[in-house]
C-alpha angles and dihedrals in degrees: 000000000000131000082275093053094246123141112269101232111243116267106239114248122206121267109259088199147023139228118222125177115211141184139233088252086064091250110139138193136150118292094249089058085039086056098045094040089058087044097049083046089242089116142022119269086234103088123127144225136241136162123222137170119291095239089049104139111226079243088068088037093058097050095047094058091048084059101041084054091045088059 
């Protein structure tokens, strides 16, 4: 609360992970661009999603989705 007894509004904290959409072909963006990509016709509508930490590097990304699609 403030001196006129509002809420004071949360303070964002950083993301600690990240969603990524990926396809079967292994391709992967985040699930916003993914959306936009099947409603514009450029993709399938069949991605994925997985969650992964903030601070990935596209290097680990990469070889996570390989592995999720080797499952």
């Amino acid at each position: 609360m403030n001196e006129t007894n509002e809420p004071t509004p949360a303070t964002p904290t950083a993301a600690t992970t990240q969603k990524v959409a990926y396809w079967s072909t292994g391709l992967w963006t985040d699930p916003d661009t993914a959306a936009f990509a099947v409603e514009m016709g450029e993709f399938p509508d069949d991605y994925r999603i997985a969650e992964f930490p903030a601070d990935a590097s596209p290097e680990l990304i990469d070889s996570e989705v390989l592995a999720l699609l080797a499952e």
